[in-house]
C-alpha positions in Angstrom: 0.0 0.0 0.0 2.8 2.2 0.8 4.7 2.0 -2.2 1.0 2.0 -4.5 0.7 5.4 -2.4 4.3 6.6 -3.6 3.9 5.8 -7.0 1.3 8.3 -6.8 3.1 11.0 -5.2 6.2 10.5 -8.0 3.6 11.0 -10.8 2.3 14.0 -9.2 5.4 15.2 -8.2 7.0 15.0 -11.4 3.8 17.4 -13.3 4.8 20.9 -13.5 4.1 22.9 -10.0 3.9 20.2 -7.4 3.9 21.8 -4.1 6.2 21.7 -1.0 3.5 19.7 0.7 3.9 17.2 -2.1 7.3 16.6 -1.9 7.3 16.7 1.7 5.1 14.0 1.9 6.8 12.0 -0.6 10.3 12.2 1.1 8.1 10.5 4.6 6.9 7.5 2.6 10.6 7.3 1.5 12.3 7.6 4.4 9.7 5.5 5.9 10.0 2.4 3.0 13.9 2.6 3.9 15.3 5.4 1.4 16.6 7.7 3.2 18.8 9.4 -0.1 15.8 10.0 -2.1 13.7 11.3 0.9 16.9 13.7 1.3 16.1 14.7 -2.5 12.4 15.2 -1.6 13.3 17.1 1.2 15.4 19.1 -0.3 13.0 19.9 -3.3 10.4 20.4 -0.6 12.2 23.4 1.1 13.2 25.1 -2.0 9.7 25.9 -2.9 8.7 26.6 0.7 12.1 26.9 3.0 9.9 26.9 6.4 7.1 24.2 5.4 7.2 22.3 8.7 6.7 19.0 7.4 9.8 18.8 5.1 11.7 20.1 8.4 10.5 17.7 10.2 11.5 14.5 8.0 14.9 16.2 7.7 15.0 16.1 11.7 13.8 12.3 11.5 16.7 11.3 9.1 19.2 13.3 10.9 18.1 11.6 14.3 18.8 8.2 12.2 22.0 9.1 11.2 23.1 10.4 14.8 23.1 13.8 13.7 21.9 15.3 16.7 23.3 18.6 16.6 21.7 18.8 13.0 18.2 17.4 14.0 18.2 19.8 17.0 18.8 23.2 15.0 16.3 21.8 12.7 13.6 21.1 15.7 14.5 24.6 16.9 13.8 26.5 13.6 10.7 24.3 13.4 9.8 25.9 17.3 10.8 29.7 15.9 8.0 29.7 13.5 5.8 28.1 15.1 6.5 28.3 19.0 2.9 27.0 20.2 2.5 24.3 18.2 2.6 21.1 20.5 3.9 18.7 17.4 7.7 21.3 17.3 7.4 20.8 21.1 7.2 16.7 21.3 9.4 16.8 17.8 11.8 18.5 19.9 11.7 16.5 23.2 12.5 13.7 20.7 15.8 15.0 19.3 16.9 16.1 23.2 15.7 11.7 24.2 17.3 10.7 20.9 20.4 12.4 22.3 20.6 11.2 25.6 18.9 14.7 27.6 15.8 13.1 29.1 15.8 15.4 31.5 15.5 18.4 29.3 13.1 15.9 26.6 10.8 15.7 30.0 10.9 19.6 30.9 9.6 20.4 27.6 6.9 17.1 27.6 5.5 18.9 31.2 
């Protein structure tokens, strides 16, 4: 099912326009079906048509906290938190990174 569903996002993303959502949601069911290179292209793609859509920034933060890139994933969470400081999915994306890397204690401070 997941790969049925991105053979349908690479059609649409490959007719003229597609949108940053499009791509974004295109590099998830990549990273998610294991390709974490093309979901990087995606992602990339993704930002260049919108650099603050939050759901490109987010995948990026999931493949960086897969690669141990923690310092990468957490300036990416952060950016995600400047634009949108209320929003409760930057928070727990951002607790995440800070479990990921071994600060529970600050993970748990911003979970409270």
């Amino acid at each position: 099912v997941l790969k049925e569903l991105l053979g349908k996002l690479q059609i649409l993303t490959s007719k003229a326009n597609p949108t940053a959502s499009a791509w974004a949601s295109r590099a998830a069911l990549e990273r998610v079906l294991g390709d974490r290179q093309a979901a990087k292209e995606s992602i990339k793609k993704s930002l260049s048509i919108d650099p603050k859509n939050s759901a490109a920034l987010s995948e990026r933060v999931e493949i960086a906290i897969f690669e141990g890139d923690f310092a990468g994933a957490l300036a990416t969470a952060k950016s995600i938190l400047q634009t949108s400081p209320a929003s409760v999915g930057a928070n727990v994306l951002l607790a995440r990174v800070l479990a990921a890397s071994g600060k529970i204690a600050e993970a748990r401070k911003i979970l409270d």
